[in-house]
N, CA, C and O atoms as a Maestro MAE file, in Angstrom:
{
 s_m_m2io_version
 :::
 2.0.0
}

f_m_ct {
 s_m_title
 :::
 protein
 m_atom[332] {
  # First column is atom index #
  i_m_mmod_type
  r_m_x_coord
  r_m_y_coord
  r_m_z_coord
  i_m_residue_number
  s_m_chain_name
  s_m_pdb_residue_name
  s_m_pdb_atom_name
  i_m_atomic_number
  :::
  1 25 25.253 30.823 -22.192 1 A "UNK " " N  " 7
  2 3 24.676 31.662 -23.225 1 A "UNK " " CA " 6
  3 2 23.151 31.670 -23.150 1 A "UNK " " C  " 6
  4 15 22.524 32.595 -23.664 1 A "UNK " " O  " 8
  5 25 22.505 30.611 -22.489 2 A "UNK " " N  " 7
  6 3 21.195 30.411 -22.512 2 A "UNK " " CA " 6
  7 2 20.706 29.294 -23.857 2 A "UNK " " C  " 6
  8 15 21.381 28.446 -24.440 2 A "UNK " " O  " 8
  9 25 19.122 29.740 -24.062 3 A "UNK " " N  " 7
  10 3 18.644 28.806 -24.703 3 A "UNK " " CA " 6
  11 2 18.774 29.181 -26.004 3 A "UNK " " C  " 6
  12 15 18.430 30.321 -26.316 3 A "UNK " " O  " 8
  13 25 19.480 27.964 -27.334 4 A "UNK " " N  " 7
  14 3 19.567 28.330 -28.726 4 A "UNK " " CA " 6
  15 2 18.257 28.554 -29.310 4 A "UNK " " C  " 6
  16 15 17.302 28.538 -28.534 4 A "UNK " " O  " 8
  17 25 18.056 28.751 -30.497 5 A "UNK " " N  " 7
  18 3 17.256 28.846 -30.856 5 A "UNK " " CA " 6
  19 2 16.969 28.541 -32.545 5 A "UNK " " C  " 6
  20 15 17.893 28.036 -33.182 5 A "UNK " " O  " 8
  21 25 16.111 28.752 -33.007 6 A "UNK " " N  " 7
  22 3 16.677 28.514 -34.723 6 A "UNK " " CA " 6
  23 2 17.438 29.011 -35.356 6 A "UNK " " C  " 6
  24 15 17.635 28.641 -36.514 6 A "UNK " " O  " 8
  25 25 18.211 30.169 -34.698 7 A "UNK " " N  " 7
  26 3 19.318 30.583 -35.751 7 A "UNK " " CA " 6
  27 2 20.521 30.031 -34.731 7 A "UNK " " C  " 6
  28 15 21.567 30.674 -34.821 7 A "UNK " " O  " 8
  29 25 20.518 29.304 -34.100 8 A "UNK " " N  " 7
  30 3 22.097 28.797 -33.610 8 A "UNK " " CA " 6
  31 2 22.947 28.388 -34.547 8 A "UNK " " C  " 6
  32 15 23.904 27.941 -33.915 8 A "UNK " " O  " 8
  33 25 23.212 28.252 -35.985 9 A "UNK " " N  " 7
  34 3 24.247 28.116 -37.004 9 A "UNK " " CA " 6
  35 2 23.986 27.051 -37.900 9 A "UNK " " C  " 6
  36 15 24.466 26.835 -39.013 9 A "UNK " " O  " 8
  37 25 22.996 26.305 -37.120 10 A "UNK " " N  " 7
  38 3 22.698 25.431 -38.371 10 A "UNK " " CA " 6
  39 2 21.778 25.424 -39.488 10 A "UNK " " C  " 6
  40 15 20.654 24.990 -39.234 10 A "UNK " " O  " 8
  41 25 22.038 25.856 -40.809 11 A "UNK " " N  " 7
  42 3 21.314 25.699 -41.840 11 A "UNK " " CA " 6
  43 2 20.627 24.283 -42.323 11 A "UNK " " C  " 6
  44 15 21.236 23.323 -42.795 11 A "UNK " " O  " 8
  45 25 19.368 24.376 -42.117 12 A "UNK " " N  " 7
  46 3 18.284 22.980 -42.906 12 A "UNK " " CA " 6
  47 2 18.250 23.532 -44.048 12 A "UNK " " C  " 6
  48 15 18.150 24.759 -44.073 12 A "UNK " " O  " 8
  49 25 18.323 22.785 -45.308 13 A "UNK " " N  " 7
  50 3 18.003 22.223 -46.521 13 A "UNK " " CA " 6
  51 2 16.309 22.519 -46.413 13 A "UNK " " C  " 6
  52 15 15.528 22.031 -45.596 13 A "UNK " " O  " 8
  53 25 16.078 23.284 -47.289 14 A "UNK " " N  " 7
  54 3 14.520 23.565 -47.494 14 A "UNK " " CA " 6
  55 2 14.021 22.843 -48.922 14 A "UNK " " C  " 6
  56 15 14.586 23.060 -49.994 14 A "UNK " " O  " 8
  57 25 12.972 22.026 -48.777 15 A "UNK " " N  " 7
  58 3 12.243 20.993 -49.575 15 A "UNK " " CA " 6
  59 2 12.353 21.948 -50.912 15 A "UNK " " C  " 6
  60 15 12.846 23.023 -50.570 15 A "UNK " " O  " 8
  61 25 12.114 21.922 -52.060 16 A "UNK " " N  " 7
  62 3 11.631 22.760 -53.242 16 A "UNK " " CA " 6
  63 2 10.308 22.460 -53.438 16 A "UNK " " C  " 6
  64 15 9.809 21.359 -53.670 16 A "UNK " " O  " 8
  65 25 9.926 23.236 -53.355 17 A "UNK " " N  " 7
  66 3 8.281 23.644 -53.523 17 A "UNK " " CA " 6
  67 2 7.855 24.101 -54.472 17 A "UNK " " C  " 6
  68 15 6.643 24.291 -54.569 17 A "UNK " " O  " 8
  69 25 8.803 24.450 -55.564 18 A "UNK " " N  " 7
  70 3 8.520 24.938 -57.094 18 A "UNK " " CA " 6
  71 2 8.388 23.734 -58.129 18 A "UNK " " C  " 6
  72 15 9.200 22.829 -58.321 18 A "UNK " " O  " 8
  73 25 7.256 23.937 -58.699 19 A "UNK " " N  " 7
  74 3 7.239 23.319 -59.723 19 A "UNK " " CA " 6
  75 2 7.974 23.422 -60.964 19 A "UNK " " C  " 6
  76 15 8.111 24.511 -61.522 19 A "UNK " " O  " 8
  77 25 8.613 21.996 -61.578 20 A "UNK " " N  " 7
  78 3 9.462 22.444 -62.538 20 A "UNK " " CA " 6
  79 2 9.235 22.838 -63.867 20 A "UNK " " C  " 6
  80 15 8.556 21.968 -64.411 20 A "UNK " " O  " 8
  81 25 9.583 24.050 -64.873 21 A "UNK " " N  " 7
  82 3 9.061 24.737 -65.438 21 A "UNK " " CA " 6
  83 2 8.076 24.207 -66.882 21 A "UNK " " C  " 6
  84 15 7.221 24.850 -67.491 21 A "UNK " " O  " 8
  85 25 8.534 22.932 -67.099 22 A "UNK " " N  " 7
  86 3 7.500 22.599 -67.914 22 A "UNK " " CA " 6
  87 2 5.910 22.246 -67.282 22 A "UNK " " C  " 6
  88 15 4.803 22.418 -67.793 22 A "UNK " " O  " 8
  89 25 6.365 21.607 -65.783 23 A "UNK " " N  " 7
  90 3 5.019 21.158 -65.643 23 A "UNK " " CA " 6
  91 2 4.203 22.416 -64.829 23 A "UNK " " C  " 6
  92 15 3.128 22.270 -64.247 23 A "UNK " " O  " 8
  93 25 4.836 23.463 -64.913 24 A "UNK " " N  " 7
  94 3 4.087 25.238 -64.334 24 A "UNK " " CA " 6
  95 2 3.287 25.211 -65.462 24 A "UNK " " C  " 6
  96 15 2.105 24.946 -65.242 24 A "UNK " " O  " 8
  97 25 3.655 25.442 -66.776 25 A "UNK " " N  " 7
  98 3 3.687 25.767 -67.762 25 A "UNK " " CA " 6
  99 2 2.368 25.326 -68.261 25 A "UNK " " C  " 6
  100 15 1.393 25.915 -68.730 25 A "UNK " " O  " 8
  101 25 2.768 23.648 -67.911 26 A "UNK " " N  " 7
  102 3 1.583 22.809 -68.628 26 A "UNK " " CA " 6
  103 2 0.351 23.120 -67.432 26 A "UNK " " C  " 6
  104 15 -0.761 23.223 -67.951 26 A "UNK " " O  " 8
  105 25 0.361 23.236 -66.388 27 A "UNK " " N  " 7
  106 3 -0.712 23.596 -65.746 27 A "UNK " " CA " 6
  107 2 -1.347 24.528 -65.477 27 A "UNK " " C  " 6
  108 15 -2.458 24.524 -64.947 27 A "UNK " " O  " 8
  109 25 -0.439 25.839 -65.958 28 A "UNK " " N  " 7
  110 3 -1.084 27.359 -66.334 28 A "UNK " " CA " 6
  111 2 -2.186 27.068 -67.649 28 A "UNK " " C  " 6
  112 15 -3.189 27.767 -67.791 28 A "UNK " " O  " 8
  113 25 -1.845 25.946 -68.568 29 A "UNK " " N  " 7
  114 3 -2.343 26.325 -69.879 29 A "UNK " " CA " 6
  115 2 -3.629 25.276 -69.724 29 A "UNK " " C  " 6
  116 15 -4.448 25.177 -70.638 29 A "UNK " " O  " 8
  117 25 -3.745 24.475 -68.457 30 A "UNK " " N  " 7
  118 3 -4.591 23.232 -68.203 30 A "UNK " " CA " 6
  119 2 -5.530 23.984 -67.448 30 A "UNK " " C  " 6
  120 15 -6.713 23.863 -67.769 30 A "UNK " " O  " 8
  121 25 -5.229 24.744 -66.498 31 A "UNK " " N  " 7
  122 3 -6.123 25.580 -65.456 31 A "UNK " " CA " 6
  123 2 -7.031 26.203 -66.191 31 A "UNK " " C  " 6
  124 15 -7.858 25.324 -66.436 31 A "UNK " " O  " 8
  125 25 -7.515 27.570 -66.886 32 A "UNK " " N  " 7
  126 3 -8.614 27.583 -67.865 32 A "UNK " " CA " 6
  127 2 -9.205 27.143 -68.764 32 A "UNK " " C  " 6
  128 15 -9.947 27.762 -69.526 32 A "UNK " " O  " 8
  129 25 -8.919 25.931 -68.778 33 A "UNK " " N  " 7
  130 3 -9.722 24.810 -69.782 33 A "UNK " " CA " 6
  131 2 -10.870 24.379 -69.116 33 A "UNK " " C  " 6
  132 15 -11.851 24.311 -69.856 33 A "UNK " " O  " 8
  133 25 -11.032 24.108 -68.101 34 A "UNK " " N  " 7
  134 3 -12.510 23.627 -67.339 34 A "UNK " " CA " 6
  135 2 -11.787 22.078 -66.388 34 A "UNK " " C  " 6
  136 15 -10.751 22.084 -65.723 34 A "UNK " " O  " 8
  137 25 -12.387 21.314 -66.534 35 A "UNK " " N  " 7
  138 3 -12.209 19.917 -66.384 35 A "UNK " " CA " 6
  139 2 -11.071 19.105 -66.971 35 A "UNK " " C  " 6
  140 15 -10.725 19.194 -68.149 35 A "UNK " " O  " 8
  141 25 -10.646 18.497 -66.286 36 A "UNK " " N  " 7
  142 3 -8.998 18.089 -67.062 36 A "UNK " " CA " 6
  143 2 -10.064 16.463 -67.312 36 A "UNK " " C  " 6
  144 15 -11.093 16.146 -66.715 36 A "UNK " " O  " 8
  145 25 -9.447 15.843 -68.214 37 A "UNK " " N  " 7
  146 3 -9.499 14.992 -69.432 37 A "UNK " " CA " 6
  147 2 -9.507 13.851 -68.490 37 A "UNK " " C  " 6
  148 15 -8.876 14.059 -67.454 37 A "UNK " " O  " 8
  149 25 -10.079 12.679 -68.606 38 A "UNK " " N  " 7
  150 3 -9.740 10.897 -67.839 38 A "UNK " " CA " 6
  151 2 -8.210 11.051 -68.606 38 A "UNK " " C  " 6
  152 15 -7.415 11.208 -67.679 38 A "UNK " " O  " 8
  153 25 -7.627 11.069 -69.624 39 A "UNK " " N  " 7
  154 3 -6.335 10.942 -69.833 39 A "UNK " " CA " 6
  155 2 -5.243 11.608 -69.042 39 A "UNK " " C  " 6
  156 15 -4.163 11.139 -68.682 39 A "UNK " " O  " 8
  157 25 -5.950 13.257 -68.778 40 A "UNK " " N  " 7
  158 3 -4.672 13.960 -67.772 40 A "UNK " " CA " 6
  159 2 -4.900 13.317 -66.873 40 A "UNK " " C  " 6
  160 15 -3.998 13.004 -66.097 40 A "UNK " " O  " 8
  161 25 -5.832 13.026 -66.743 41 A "UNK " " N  " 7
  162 3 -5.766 12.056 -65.115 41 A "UNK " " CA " 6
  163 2 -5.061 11.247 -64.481 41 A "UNK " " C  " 6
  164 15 -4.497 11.161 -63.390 41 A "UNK " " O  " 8
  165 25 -5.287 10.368 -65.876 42 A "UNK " " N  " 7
  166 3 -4.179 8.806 -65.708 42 A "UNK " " CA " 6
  167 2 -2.943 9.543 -65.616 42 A "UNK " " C  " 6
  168 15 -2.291 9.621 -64.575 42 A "UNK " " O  " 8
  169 25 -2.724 9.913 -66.366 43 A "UNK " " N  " 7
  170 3 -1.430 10.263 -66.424 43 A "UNK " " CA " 6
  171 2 -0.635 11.064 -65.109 43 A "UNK " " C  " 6
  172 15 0.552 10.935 -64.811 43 A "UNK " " O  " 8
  173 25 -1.504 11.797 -64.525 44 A "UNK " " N  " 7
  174 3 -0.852 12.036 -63.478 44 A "UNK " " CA " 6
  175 2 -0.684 11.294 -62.545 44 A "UNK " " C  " 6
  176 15 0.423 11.136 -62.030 44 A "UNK " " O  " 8
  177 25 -2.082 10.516 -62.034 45 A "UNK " " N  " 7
  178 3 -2.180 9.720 -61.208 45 A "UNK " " CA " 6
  179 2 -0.615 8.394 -61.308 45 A "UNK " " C  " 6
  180 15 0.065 7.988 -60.366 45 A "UNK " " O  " 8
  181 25 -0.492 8.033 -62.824 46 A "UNK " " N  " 7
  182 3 0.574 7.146 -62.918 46 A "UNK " " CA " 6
  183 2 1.350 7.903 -62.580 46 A "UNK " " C  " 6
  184 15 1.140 7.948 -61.368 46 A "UNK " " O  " 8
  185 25 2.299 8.703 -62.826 47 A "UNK " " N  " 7
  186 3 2.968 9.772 -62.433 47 A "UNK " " CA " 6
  187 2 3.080 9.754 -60.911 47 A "UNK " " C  " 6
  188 15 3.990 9.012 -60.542 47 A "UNK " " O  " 8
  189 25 2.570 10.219 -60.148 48 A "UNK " " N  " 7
  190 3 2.258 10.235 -58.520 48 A "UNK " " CA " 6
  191 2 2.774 8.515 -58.197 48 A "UNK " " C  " 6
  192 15 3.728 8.261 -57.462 48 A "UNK " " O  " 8
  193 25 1.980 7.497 -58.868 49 A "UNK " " N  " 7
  194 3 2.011 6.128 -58.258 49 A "UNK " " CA " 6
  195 2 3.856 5.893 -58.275 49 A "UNK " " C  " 6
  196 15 4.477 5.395 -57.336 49 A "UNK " " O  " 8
  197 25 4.597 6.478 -59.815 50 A "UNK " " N  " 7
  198 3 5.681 5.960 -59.979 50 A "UNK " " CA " 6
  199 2 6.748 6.714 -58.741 50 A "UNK " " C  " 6
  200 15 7.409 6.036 -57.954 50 A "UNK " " O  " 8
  201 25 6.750 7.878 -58.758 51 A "UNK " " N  " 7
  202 3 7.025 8.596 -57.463 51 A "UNK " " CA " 6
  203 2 6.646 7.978 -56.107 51 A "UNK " " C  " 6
  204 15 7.402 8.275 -55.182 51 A "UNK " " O  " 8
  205 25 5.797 7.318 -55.876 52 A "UNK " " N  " 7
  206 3 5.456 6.954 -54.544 52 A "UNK " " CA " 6
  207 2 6.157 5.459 -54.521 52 A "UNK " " C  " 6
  208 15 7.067 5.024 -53.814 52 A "UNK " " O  " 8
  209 25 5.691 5.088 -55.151 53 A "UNK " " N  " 7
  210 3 6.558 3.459 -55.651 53 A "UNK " " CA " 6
  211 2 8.144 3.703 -55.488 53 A "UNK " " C  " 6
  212 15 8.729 2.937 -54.723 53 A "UNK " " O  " 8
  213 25 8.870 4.677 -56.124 54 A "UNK " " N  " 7
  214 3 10.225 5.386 -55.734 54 A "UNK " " CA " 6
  215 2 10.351 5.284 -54.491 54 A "UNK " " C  " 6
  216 15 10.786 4.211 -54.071 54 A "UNK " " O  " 8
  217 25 10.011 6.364 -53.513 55 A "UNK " " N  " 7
  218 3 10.123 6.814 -52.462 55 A "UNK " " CA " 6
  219 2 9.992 5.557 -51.796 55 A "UNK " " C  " 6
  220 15 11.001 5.553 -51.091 55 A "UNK " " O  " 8
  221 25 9.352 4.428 -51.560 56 A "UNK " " N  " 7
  222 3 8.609 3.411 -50.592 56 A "UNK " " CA " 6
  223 2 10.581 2.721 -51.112 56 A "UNK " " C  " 6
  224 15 11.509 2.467 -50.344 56 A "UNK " " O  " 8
  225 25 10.552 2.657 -52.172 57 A "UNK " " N  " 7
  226 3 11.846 1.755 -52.567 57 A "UNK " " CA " 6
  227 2 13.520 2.684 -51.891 57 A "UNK " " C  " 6
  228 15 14.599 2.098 -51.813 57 A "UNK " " O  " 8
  229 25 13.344 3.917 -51.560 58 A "UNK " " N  " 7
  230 3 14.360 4.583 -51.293 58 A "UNK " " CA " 6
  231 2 14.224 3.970 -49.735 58 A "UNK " " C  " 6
  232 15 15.072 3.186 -49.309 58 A "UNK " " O  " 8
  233 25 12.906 4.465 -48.805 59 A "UNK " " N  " 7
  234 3 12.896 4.308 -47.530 59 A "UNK " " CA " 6
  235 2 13.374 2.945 -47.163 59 A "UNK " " C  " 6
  236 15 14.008 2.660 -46.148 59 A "UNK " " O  " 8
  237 25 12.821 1.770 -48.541 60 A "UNK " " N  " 7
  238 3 13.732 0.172 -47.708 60 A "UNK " " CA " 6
  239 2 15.020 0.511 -47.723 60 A "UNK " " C  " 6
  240 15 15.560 -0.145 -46.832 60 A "UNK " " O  " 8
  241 25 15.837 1.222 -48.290 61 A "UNK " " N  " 7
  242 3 17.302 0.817 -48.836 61 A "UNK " " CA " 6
  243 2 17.756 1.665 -47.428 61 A "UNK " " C  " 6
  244 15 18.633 1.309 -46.640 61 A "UNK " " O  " 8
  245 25 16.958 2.817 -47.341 62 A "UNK " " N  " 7
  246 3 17.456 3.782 -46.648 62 A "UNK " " CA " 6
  247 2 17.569 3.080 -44.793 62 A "UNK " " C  " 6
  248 15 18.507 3.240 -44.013 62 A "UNK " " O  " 8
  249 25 16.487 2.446 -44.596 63 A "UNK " " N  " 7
  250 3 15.952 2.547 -43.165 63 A "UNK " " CA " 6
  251 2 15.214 0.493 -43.116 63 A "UNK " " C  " 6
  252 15 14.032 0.209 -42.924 63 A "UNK " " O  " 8
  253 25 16.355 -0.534 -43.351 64 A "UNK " " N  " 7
  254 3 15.912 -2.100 -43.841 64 A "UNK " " CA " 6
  255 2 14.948 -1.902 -42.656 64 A "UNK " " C  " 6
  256 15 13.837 -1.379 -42.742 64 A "UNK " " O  " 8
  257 25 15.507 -2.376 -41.566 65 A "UNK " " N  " 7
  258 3 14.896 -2.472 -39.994 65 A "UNK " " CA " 6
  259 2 13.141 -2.333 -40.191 65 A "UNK " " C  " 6
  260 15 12.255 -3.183 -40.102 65 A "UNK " " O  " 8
  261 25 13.111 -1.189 -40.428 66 A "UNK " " N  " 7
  262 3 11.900 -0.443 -40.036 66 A "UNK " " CA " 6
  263 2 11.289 -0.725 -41.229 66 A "UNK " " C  " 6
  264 15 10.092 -0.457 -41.122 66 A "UNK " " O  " 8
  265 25 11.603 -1.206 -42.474 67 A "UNK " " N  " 7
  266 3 10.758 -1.536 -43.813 67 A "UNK " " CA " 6
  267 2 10.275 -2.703 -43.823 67 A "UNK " " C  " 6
  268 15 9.163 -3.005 -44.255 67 A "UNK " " O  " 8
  269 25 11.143 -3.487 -43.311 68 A "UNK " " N  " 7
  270 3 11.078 -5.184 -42.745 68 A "UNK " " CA " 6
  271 2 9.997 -5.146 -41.532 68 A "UNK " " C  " 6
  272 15 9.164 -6.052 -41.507 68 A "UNK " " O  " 8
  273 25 9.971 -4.282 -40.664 69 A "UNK " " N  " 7
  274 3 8.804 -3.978 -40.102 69 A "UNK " " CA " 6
  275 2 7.531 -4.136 -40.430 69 A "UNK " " C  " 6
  276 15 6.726 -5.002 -40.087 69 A "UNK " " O  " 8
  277 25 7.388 -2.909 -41.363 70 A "UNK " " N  " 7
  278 3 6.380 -2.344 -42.159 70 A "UNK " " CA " 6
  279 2 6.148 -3.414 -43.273 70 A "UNK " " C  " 6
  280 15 4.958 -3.569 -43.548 70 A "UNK " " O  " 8
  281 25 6.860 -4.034 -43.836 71 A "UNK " " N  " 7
  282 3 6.146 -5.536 -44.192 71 A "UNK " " CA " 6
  283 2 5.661 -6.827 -43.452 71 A "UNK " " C  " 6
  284 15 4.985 -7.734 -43.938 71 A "UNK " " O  " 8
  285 25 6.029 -6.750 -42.478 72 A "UNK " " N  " 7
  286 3 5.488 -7.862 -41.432 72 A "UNK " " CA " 6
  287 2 4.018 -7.749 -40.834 72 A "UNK " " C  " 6
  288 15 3.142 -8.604 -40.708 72 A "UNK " " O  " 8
  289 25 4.062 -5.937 -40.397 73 A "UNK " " N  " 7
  290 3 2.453 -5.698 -39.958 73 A "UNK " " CA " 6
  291 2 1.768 -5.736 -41.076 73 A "UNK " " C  " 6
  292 15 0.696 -6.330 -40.963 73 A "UNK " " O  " 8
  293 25 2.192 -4.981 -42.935 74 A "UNK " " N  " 7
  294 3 1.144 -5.324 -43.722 74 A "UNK " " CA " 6
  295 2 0.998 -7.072 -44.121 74 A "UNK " " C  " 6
  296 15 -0.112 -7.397 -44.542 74 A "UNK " " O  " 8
  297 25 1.827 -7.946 -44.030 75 A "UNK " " N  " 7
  298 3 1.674 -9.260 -44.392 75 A "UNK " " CA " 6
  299 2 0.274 -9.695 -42.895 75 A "UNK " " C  " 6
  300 15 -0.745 -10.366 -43.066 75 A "UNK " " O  " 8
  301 25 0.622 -9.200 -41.895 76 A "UNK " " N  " 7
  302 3 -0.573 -9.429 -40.233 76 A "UNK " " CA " 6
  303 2 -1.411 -9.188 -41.259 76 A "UNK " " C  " 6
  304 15 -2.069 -10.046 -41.848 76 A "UNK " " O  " 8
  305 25 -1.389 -7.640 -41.557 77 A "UNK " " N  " 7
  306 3 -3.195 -7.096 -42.132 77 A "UNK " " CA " 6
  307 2 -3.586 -7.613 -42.697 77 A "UNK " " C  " 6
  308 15 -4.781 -7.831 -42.495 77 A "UNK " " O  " 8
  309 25 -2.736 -8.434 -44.222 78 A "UNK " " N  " 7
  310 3 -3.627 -9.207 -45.235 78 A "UNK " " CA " 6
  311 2 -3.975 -10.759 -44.604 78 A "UNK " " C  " 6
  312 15 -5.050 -11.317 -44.823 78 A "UNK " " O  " 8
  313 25 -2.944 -11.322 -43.831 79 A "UNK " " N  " 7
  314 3 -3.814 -12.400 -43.138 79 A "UNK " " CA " 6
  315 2 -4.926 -12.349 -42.810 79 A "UNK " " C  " 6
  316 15 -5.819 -12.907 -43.447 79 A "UNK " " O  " 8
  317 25 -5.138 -11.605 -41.644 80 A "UNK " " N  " 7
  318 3 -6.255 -11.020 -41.068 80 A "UNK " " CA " 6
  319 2 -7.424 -10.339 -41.622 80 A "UNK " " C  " 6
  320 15 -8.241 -9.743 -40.921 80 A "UNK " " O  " 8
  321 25 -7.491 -10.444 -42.979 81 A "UNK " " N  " 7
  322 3 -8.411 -9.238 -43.597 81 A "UNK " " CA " 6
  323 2 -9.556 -10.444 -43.734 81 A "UNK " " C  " 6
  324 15 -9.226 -11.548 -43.300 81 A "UNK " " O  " 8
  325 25 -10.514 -10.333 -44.152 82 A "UNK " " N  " 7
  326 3 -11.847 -11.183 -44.138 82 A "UNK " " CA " 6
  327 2 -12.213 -10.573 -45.487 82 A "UNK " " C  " 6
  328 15 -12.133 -9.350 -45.603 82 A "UNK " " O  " 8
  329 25 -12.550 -11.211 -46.363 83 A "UNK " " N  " 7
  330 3 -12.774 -10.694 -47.469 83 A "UNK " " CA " 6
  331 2 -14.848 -11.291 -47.871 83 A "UNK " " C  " 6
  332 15 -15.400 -10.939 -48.913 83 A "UNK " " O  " 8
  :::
 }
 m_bond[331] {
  # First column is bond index #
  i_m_from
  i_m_to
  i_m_order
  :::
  1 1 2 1
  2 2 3 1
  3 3 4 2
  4 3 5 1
  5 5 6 1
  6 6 7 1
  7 7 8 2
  8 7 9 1
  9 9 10 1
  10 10 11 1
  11 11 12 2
  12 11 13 1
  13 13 14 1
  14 14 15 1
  15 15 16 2
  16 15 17 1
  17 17 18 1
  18 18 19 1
  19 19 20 2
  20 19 21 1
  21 21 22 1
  22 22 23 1
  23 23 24 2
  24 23 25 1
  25 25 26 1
  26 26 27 1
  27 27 28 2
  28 27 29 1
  29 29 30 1
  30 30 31 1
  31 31 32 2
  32 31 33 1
  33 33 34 1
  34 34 35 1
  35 35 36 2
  36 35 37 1
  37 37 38 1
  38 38 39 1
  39 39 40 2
  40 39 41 1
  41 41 42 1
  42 42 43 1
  43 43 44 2
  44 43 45 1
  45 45 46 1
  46 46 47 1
  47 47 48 2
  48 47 49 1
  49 49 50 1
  50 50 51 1
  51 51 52 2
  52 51 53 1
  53 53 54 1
  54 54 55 1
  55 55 56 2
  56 55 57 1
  57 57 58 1
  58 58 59 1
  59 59 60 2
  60 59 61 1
  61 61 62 1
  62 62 63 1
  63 63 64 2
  64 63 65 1
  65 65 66 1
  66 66 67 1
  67 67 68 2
  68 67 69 1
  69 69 70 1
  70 70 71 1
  71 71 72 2
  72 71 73 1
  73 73 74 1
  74 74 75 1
  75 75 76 2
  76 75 77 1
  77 77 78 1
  78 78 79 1
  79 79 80 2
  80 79 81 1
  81 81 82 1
  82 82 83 1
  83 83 84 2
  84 83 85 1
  85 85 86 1
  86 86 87 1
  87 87 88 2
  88 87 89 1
  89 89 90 1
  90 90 91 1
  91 91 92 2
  92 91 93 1
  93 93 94 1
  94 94 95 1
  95 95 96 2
  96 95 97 1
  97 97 98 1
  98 98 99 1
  99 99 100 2
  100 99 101 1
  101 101 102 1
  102 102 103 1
  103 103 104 2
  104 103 105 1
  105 105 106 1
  106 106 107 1
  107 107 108 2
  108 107 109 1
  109 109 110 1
  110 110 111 1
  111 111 112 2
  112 111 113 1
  113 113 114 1
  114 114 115 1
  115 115 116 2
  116 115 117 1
  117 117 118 1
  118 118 119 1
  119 119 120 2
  120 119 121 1
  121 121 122 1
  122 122 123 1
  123 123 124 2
  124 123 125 1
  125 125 126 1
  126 126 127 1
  127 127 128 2
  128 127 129 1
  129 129 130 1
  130 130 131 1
  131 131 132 2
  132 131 133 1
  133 133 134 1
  134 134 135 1
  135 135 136 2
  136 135 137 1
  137 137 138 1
  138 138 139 1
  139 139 140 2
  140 139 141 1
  141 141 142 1
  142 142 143 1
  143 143 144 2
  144 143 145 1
  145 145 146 1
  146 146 147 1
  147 147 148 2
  148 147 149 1
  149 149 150 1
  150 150 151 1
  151 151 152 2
  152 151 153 1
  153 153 154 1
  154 154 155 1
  155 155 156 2
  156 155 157 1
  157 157 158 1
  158 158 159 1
  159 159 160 2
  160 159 161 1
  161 161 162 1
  162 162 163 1
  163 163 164 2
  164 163 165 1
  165 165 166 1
  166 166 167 1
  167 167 168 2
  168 167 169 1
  169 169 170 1
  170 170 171 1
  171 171 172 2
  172 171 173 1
  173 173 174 1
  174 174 175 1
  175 175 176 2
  176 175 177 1
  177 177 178 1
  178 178 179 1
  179 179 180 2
  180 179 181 1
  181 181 182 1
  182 182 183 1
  183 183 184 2
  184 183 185 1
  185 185 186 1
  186 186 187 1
  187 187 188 2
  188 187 189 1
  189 189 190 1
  190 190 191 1
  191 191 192 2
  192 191 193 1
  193 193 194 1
  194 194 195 1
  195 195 196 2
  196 195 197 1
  197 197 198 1
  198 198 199 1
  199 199 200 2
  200 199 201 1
  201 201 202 1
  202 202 203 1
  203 203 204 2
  204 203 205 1
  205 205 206 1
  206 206 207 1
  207 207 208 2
  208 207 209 1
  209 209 210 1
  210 210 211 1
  211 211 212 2
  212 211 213 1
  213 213 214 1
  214 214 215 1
  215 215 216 2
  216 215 217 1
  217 217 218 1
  218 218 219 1
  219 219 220 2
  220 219 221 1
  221 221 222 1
  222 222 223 1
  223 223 224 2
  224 223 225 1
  225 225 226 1
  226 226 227 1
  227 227 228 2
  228 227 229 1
  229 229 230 1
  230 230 231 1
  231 231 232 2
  232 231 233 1
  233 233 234 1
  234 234 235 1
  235 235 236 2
  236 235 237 1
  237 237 238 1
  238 238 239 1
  239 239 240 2
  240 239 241 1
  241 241 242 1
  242 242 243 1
  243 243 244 2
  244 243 245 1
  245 245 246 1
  246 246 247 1
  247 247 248 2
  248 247 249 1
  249 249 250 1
  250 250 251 1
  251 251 252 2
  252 251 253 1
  253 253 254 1
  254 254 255 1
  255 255 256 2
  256 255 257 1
  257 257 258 1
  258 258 259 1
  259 259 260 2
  260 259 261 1
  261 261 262 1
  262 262 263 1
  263 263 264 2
  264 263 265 1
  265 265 266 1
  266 266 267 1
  267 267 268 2
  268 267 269 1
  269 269 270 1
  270 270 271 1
  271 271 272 2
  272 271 273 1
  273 273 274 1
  274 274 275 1
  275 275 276 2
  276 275 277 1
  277 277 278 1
  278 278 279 1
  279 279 280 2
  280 279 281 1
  281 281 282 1
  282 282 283 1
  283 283 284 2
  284 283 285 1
  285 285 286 1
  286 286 287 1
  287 287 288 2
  288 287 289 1
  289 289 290 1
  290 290 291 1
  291 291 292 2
  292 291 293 1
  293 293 294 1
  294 294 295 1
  295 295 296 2
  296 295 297 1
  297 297 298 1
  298 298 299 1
  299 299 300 2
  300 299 301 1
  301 301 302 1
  302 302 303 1
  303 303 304 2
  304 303 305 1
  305 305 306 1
  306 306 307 1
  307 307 308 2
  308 307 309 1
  309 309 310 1
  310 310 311 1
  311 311 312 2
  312 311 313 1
  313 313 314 1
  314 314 315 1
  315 315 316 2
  316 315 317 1
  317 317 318 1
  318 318 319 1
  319 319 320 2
  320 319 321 1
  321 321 322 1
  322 322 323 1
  323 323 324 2
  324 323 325 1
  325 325 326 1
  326 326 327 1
  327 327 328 2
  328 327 329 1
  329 329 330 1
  330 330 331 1
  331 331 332 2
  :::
 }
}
């Protein structure tokens, strides 16, 4: 047949890229205000940290090997760090 290509039959799962409708909402009504607040800040920023903190905890469960890894070289780095 020759060479496949991206439509050879398999459908990928596409990420969602939409924001969900409260937080559209809240950032349509945040966007012409000027400067967002040290409070929206925190708050997102915590927000982002708890999500990332998630994700780091999915990838051990998901992938031990390679997390057990990735703690061994950061345990090297903090040895090694010179403060």
């Amino acid at each position: 047949m020759g060479a496949q290509g991206p439509s050879d039959g398999v459908v990928w799962p596409m990420p969602d890229l939409e924001e969900p409708a409260e937080e559209a909402a809240e950032g349509a009504a945040r966007a012409p205000a000027g400067p967002e607040t040290d409070a929206e800040r925190r708050r997102r920023r915590a927000q982002f940290l708890r999500e990332l903190n998630e994700a780091k905890a999915l990838r051990e469960r998901v992938q031990p090997r390679r997390a057990r890894a990735a703690r061994m070289r950061q345990a090297m780095r903090m040895r090694t760090f010179r403060w």
